[in-house]
TORKOL-4160 file (C-alpha; in steps of 0.2 Angstrom, whole numbers, padded with zeros to 4 digits, m for minus):
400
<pt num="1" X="0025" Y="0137" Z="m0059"/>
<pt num="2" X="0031" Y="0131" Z="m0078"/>
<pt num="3" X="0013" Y="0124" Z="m0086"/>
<pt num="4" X="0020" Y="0106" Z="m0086"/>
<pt num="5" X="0009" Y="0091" Z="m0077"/>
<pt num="6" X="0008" Y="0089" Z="m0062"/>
<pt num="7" X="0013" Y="0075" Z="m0052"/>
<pt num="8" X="0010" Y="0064" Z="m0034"/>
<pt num="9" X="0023" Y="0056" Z="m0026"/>
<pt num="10" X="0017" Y="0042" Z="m0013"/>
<pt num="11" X="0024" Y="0030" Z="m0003"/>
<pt num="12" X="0042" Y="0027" Z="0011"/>
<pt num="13" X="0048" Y="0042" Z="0015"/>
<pt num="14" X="0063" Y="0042" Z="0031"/>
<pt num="15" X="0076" Y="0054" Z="0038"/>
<pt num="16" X="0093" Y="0052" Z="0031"/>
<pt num="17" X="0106" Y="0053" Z="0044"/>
<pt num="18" X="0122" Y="0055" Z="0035"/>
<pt num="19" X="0139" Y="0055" Z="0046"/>
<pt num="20" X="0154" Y="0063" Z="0039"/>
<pt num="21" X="0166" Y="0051" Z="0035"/>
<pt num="22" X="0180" Y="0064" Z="0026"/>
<pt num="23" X="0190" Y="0060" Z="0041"/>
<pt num="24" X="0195" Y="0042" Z="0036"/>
<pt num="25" X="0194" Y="0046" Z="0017"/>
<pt num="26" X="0205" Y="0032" Z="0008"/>
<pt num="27" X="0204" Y="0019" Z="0022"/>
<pt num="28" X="0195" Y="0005" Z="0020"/>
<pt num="29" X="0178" Y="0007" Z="0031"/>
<pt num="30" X="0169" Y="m0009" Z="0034"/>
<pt num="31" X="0185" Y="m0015" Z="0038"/>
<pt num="32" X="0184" Y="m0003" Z="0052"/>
<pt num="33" X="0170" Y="m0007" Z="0060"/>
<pt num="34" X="0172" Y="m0018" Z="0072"/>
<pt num="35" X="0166" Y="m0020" Z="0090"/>
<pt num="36" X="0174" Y="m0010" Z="0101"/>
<pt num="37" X="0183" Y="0002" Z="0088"/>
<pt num="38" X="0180" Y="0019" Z="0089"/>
<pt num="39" X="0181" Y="0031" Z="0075"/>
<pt num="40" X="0185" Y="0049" Z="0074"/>
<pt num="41" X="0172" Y="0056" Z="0058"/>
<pt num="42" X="0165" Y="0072" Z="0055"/>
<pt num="43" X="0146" Y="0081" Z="0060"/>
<pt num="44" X="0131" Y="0074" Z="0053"/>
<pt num="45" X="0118" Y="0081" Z="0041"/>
<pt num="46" X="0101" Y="0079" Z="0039"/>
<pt num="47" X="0092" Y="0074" Z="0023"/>
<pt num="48" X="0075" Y="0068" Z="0018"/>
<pt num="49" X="0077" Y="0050" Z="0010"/>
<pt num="50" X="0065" Y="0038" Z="0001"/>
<pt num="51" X="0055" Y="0044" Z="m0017"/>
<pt num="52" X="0043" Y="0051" Z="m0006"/>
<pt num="53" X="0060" Y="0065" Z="m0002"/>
<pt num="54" X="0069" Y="0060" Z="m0016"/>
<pt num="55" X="0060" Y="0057" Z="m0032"/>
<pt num="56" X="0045" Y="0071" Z="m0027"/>
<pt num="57" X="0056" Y="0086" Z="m0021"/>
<pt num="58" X="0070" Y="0083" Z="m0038"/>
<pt num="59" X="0054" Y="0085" Z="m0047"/>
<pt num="60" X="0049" Y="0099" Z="m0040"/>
<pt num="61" X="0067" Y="0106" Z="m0041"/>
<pt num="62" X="0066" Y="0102" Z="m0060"/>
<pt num="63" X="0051" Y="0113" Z="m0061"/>
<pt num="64" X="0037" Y="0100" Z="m0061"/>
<pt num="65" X="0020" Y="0105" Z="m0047"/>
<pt num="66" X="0022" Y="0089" Z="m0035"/>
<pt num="67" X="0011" Y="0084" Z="m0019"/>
<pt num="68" X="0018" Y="0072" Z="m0008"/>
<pt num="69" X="0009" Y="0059" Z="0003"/>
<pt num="70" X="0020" Y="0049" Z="0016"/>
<pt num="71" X="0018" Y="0044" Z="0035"/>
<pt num="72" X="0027" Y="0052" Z="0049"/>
<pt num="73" X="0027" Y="0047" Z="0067"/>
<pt num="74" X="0024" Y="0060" Z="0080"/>
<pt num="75" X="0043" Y="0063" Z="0085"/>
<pt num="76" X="0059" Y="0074" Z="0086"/>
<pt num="77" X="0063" Y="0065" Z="0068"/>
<pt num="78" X="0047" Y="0069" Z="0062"/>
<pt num="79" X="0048" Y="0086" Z="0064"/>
<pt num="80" X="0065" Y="0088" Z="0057"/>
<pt num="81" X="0058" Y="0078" Z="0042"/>
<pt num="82" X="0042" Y="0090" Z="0041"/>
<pt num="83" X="0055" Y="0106" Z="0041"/>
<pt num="84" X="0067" Y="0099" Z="0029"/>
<pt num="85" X="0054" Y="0096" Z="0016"/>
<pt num="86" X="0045" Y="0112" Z="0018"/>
<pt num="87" X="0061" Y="0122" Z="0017"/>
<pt num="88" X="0061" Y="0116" Z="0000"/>
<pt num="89" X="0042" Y="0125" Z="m0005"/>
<pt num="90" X="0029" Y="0130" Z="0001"/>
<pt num="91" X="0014" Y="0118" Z="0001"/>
<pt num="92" X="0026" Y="0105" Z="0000"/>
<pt num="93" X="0024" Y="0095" Z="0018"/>
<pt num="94" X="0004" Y="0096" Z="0018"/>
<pt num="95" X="0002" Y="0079" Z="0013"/>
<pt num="96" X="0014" Y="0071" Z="0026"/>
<pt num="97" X="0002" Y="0062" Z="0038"/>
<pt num="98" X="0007" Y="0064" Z="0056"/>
<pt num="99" X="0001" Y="0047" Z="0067"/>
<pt num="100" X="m0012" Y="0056" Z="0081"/>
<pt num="101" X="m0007" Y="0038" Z="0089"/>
<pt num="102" X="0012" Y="0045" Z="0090"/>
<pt num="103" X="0022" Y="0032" Z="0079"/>
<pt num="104" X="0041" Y="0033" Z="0077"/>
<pt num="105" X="0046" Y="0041" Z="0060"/>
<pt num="106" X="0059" Y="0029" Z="0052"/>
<pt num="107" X="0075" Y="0034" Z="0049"/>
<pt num="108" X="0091" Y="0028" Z="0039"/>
<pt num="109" X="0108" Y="0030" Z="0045"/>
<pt num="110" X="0118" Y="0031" Z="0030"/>
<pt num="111" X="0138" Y="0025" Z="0028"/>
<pt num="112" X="0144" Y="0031" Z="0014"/>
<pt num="113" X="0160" Y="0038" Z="0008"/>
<pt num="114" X="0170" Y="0039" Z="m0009"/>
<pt num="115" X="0178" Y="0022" Z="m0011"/>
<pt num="116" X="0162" Y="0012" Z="m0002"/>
<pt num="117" X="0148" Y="0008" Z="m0008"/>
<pt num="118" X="0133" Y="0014" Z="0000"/>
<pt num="119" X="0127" Y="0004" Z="0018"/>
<pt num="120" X="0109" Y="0007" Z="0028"/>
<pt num="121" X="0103" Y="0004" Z="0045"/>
<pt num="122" X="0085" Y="0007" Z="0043"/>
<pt num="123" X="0073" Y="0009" Z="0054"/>
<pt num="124" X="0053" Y="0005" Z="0047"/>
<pt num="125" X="0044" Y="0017" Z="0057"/>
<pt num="126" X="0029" Y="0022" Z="0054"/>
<pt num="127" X="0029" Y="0015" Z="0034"/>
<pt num="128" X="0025" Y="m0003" Z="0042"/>
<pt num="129" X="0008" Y="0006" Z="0046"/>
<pt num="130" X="0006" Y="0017" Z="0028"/>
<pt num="131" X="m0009" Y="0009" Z="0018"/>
<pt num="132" X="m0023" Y="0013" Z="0004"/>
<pt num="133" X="m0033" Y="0024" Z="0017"/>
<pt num="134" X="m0016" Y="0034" Z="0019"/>
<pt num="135" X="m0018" Y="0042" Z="0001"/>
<pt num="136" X="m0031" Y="0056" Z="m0002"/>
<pt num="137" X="m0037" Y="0048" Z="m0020"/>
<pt num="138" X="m0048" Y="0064" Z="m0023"/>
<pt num="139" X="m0031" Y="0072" Z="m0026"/>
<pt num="140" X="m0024" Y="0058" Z="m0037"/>
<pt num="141" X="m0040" Y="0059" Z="m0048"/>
<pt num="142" X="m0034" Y="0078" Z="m0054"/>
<pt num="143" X="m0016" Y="0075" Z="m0056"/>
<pt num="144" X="m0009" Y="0067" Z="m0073"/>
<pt num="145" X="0006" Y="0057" Z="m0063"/>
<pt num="146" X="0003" Y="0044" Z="m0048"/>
<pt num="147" X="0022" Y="0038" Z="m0043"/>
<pt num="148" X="0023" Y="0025" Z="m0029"/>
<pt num="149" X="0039" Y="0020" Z="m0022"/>
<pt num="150" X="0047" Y="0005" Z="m0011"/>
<pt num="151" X="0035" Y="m0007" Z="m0007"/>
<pt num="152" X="0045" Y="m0019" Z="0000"/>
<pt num="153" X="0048" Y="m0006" Z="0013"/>
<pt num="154" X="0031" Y="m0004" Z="0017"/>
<pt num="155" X="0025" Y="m0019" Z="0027"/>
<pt num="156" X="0007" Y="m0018" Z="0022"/>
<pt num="157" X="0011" Y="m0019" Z="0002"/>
<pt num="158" X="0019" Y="m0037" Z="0003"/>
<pt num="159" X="0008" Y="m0046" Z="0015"/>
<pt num="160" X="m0007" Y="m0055" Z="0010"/>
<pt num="161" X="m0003" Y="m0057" Z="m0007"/>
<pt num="162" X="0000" Y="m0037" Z="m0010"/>
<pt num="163" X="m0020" Y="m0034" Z="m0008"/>
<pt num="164" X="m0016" Y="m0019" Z="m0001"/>
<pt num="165" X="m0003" Y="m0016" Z="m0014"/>
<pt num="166" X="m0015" Y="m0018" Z="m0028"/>
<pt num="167" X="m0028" Y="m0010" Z="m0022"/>
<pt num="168" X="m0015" Y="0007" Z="m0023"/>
<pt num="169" X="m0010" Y="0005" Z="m0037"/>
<pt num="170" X="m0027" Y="0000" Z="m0046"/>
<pt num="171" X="m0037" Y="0013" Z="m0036"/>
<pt num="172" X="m0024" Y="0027" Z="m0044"/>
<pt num="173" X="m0025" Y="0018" Z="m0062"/>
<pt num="174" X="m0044" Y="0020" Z="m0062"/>
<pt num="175" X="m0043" Y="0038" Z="m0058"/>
<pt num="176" X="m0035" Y="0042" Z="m0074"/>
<pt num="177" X="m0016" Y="0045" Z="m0069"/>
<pt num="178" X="m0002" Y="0038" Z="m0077"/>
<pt num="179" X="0006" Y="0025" Z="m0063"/>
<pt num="180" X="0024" Y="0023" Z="m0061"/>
<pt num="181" X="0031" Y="0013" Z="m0049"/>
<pt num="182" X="0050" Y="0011" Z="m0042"/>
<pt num="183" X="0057" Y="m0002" Z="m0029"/>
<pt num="184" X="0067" Y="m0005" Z="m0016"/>
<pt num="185" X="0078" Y="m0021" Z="m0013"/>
<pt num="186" X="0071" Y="m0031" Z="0001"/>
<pt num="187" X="0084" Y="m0038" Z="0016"/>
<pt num="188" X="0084" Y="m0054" Z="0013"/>
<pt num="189" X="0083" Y="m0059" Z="0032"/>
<pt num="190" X="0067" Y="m0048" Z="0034"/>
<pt num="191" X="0049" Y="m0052" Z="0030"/>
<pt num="192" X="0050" Y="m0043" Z="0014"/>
<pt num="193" X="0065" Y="m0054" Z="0007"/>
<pt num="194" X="0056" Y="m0069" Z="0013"/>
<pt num="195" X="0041" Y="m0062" Z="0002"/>
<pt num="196" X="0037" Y="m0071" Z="m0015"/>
<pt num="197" X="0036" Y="m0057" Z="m0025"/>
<pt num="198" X="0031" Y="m0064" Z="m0043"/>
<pt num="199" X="0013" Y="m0066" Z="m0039"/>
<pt num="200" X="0012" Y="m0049" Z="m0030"/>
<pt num="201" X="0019" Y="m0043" Z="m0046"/>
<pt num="202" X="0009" Y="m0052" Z="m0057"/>
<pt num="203" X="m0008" Y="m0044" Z="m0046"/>
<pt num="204" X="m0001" Y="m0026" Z="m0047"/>
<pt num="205" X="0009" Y="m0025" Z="m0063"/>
<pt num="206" X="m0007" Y="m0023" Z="m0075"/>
<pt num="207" X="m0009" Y="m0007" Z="m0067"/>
<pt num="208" X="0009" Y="0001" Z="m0069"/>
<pt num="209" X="0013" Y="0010" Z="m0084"/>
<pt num="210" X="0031" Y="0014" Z="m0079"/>
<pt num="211" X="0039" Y="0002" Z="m0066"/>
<pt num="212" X="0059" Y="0009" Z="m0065"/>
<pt num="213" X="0066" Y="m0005" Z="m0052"/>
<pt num="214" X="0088" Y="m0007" Z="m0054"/>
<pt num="215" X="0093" Y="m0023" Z="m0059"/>
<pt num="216" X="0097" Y="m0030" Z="m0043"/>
<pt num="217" X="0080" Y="m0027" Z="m0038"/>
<pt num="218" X="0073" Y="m0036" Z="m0050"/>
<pt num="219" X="0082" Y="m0050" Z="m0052"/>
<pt num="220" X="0081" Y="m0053" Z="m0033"/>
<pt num="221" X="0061" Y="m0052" Z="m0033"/>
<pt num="222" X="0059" Y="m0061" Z="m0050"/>
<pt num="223" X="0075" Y="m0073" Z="m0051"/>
<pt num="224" X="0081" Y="m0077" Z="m0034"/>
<pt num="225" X="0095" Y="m0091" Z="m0039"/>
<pt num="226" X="0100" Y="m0081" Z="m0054"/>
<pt num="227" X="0103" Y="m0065" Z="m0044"/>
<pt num="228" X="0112" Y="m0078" Z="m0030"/>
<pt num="229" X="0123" Y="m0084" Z="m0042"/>
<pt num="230" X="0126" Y="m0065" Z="m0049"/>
<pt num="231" X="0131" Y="m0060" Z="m0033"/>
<pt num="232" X="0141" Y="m0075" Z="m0030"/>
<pt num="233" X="0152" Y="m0069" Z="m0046"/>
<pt num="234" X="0154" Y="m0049" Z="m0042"/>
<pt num="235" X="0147" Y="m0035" Z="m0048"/>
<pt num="236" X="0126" Y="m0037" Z="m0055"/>
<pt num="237" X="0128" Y="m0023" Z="m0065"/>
<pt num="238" X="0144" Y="m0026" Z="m0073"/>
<pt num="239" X="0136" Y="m0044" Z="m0078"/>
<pt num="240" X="0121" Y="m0036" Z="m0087"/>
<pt num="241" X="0119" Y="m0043" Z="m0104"/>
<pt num="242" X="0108" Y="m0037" Z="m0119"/>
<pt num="243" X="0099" Y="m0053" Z="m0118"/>
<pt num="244" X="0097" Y="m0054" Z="m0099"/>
<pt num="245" X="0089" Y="m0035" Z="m0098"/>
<pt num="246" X="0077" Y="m0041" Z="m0117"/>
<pt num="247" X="0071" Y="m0056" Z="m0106"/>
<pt num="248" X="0067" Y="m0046" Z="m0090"/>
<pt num="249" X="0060" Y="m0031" Z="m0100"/>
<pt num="250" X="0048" Y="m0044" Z="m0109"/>
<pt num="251" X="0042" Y="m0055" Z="m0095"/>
<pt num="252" X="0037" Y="m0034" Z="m0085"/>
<pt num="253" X="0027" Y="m0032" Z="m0101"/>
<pt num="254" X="0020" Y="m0047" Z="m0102"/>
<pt num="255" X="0014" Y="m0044" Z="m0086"/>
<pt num="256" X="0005" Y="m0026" Z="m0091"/>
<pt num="257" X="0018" Y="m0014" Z="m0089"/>
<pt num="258" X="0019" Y="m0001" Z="m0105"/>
<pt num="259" X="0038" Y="0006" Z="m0100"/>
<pt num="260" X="0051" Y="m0002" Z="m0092"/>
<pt num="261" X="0065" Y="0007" Z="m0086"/>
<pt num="262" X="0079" Y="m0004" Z="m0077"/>
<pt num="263" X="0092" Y="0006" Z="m0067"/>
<pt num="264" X="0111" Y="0000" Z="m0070"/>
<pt num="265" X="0122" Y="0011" Z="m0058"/>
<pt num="266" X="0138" Y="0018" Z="m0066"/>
<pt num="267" X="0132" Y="0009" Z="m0083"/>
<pt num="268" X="0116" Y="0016" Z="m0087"/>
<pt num="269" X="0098" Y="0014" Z="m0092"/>
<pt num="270" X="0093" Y="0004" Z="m0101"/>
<pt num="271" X="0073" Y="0006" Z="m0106"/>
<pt num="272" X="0057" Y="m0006" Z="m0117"/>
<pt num="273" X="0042" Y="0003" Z="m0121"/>
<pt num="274" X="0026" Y="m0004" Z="m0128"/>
<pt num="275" X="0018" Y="m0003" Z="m0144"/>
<pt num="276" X="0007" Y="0013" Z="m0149"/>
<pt num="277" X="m0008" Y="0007" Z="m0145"/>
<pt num="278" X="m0004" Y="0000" Z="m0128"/>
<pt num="279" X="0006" Y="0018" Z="m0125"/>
<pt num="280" X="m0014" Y="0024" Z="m0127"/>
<pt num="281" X="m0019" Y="0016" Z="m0110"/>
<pt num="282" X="m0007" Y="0026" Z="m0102"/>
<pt num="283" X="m0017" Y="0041" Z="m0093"/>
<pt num="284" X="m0017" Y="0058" Z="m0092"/>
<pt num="285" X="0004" Y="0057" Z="m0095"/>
<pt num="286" X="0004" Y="0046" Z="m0107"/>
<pt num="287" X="0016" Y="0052" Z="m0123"/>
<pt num="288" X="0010" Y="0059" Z="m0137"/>
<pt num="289" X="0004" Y="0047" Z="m0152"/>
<pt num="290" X="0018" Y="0046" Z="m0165"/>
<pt num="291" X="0031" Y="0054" Z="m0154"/>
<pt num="292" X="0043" Y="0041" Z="m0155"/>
<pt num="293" X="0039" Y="0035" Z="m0139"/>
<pt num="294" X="0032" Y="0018" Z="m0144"/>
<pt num="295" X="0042" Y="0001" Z="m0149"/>
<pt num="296" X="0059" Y="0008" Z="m0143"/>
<pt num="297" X="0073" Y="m0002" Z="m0134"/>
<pt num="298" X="0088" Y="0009" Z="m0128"/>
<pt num="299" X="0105" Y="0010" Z="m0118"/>
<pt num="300" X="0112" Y="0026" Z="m0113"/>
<pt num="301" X="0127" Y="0027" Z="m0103"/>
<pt num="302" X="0131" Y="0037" Z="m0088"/>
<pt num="303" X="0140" Y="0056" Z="m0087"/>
<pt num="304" X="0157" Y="0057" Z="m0081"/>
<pt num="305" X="0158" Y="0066" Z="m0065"/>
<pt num="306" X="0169" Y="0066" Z="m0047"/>
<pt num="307" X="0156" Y="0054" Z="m0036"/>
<pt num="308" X="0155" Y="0062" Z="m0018"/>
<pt num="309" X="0140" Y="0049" Z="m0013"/>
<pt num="310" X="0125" Y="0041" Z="m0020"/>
<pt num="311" X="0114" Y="0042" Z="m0010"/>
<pt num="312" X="0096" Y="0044" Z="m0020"/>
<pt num="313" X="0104" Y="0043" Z="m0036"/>
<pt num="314" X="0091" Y="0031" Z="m0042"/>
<pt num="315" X="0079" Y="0040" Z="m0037"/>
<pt num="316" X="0084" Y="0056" Z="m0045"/>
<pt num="317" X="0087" Y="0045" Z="m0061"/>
<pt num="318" X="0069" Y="0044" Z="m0058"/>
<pt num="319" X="0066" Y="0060" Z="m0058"/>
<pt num="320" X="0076" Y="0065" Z="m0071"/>
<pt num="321" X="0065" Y="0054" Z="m0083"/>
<pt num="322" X="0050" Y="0058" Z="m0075"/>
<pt num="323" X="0050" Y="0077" Z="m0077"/>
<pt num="324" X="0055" Y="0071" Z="m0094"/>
<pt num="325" X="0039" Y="0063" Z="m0099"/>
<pt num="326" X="0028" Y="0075" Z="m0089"/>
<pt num="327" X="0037" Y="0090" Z="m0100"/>
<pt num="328" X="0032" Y="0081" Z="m0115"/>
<pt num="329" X="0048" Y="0079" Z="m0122"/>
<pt num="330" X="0057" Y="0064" Z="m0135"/>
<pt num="331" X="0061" Y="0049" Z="m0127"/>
<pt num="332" X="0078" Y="0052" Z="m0131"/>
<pt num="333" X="0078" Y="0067" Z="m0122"/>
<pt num="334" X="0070" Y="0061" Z="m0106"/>
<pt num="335" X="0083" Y="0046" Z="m0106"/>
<pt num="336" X="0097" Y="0060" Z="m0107"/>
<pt num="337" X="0089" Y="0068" Z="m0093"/>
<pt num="338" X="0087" Y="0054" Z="m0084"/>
<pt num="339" X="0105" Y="0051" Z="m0080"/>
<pt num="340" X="0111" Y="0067" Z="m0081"/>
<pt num="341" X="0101" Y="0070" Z="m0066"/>
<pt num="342" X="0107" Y="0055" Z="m0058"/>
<pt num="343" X="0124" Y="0062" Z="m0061"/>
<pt num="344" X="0121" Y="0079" Z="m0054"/>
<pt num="345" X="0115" Y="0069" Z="m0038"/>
<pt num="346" X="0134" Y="0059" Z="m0035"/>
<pt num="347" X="0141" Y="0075" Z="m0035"/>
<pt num="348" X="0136" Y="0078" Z="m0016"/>
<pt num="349" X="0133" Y="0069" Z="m0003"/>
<pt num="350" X="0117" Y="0069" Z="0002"/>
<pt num="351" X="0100" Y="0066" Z="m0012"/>
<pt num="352" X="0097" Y="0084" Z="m0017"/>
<pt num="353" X="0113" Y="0097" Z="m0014"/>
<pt num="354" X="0122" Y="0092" Z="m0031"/>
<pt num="355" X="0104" Y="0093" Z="m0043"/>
<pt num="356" X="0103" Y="0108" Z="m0054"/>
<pt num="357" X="0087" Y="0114" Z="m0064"/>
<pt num="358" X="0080" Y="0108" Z="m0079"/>
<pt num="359" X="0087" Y="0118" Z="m0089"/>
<pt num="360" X="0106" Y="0122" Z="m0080"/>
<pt num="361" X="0105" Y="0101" Z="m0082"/>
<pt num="362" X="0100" Y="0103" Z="m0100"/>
<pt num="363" X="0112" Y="0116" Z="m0104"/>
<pt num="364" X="0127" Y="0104" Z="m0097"/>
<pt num="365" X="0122" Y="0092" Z="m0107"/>
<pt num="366" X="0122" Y="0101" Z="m0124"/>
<pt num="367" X="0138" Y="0110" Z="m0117"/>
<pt num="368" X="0147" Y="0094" Z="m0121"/>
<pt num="369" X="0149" Y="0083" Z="m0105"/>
<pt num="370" X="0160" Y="0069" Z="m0106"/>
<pt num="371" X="0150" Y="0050" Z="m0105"/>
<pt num="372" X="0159" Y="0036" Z="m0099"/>
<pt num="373" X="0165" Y="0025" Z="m0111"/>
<pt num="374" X="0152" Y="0011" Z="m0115"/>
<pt num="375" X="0150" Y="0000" Z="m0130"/>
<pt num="376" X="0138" Y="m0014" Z="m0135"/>
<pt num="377" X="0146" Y="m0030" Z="m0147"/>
<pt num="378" X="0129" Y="m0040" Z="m0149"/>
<pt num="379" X="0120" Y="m0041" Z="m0163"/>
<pt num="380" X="0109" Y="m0030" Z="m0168"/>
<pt num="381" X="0114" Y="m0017" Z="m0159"/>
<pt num="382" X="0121" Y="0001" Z="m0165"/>
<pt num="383" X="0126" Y="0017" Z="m0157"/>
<pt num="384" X="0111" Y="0030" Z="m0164"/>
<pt num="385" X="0111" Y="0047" Z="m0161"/>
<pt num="386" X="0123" Y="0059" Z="m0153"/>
<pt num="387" X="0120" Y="0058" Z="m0137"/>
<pt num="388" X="0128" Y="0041" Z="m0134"/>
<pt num="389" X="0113" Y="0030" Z="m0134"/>
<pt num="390" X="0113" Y="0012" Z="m0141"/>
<pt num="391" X="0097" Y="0005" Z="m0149"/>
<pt num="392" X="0095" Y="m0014" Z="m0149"/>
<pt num="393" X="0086" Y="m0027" Z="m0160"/>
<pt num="394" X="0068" Y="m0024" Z="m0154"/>
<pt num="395" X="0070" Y="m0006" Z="m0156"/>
<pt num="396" X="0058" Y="m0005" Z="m0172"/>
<pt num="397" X="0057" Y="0014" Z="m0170"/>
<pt num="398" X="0072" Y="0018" Z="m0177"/>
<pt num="399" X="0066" Y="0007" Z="m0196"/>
<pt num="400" X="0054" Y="0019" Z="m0198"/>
């Protein structure tokens, strides 16, 4: 295994179900569902979905040493789960927690074709039961990484007030690891998007030092009405505004984290970090001081590629940066990576058939591939750089 620093992945983890739906390629789908219909599709494939899958096995494709800690139930999916995961390493399925009380292991079954967007049935499963007693902190305390993923599709991390949820994230921080921490979007006729989640955020957020949530997640947690509103009019993403993602980015900060990282779908990442000194309470993964990590504000556009499915492209986005961070490499390379990464993963239809290694990735990259196009007119902001990243008016890295 490459010397690189090692990494736990923790949290939802699901069987991905993922129906072939080749069959009615170009027909509009959710049109065709309708009670009583039935439709003629393809065999299904099986996938390991959530970051726990997702996020922790792209990293160990991308050469970084990972353990996994996630909850199964004592079922048929369960072992189809446990086999898929250690098809990919050895080692790989030790931390996956069987329930001795039997359990059901959740599930997603996953619509998804080229001209539709993405649409989950989810089953919770056994992750309504995954808590702080769940995580083998003794393992946490030698890694350099602690990455946590989808609270608000784990029961006990949004009820009473997130205790729970703190007590993970603040237990892993006091260990010595750099935290990061992704979302998930809460169904806003379940618990979770019935679930105030400013104060939760406002208890857990002094211990993340990477929170990498899309836009959508976090304007429905944070800004309810505006992300109604957005909604309302189309297409989040394509709303995004400089100033909507500087505010956000500065009320996360404000809050504790060091990086922010917000997910924008086909038009990028865009990314805040910290100061130098508060990069220095990172942990064990924080950046090297004076790498040009700190005081940095960016948008890097996506790679053009023929989108099969995207499913986990987020969380490979995740991964990408991740691995980048844990390499020790530029921020502007880990951002490149980032969503090079996430474009590898669109290119098949599951989370993990379209990645590549580090370095085939890198290779591409330096080969030449095409970005979508993608330009910013505010103020204060320039294209820097060749690989098609924009910096904006907080960025005071690039004056020195």
């Amino acid at each position: 295994m490459a010397p690189y620093m090692h990494a736990v992945v923790a949290g939802h983890i699901c069987l991905d179900i993922l129906p072939d739906f080749e069959p009615l390629a170009g027909r509009d789908l959710p049109s065709l569902l309708k009670p009583g219909a039935l439709l003629q599709i393809g065999a299904a494939r099986f996938s390991g979905g959530g970051p726990v899958s997702n996020t922790g096995l792209a990293l160990h494709h991308l050469g970084i040493p990972v353990h996994l800690i996630a909850k199964l139930g004592a079922d048929p999916y369960g072992d189809i789960l446990k086999r898929i995961v250690k098809g990919r390493g050895s080692g790989l399925a030790d931390g996956l927690i069987t329930d001795p009380q039997g359990g059901v292991t959740s599930y997603s079954i996953i619509i998804s074709n080229r001209t539709t967007d993405r649409i989950f049935l989810h089953c919770t499963g056994e992750n309504d039961t995954f808590g702080p007693e769940d995580i083998d902190f003794k393992i946490v305390e030698e890694t350099d990484l602690f990455h946590f993923g989808y609270p608000p599709a784990l029961k006990r991390m949004f009820h009473d007030g997130g205790r729970d949820f703190t007590r993970v994230m603040r237990t892993a921080k006091e260990a010595g690891a750099t935290t990061s921490l992704d979302m998930s979007l809460p169904d806003p006729n379940a618990e979770s998007g019935q679930t105030d989640w400013r104060p939760i955020y406002q208890s857990v957020l002094p211990y993340v030092d990477v929170f990498l949530p899309s836009l959508d997640e976090l304007l429905f947690t944070l800004r309810r009405e505006g992300f109604l509103q957005m909604t309302a009019r189309g297409d989040i993403v394509e709303q995004a505004t400089p100033q909507l993602l500087e505010d956000l980015s500065s009320e996360l900060m404000d809050m504790g984290v060091r990086i922010v990282v917000i997910k924008l779908g086909s038009r990028g990442v865009y990314i805040r970090t910290a100061a130098e000194d508060r990069l220095r309470s990172m942990g064990r993964a924080q950046p090297d001081p004076g790498s040009g990590w700190a005081g940095c504000e960016r948008w890097i556009p996506c790679y053009r590629v023929g989108v099969v499915g995207t499913t986990g492209s987020g969380d490979s986005t995740i991964s990408g940066f991740l691995a980048g961070l844990l390499r020790r490499t530029s921020l502007e390379e880990a951002l490149t990576m980032a969503v090079a990464v996430g474009a590898c993963n669109v290119e098949a239809a599951d989370s993990l058939s379209g990645l590549r290694t580090w370095d085939e990735t890198r290779k591409r990259v330096q080969a030449g591939w095409e970005q979508l196009p993608f330009s910013i007119h505010e103020p204060g902001w320039k294209r820097d750089g060749s690989a098609g990243m924009w910096s904006g008016p907080l960025d005071v890295s690039r004056s020195k």
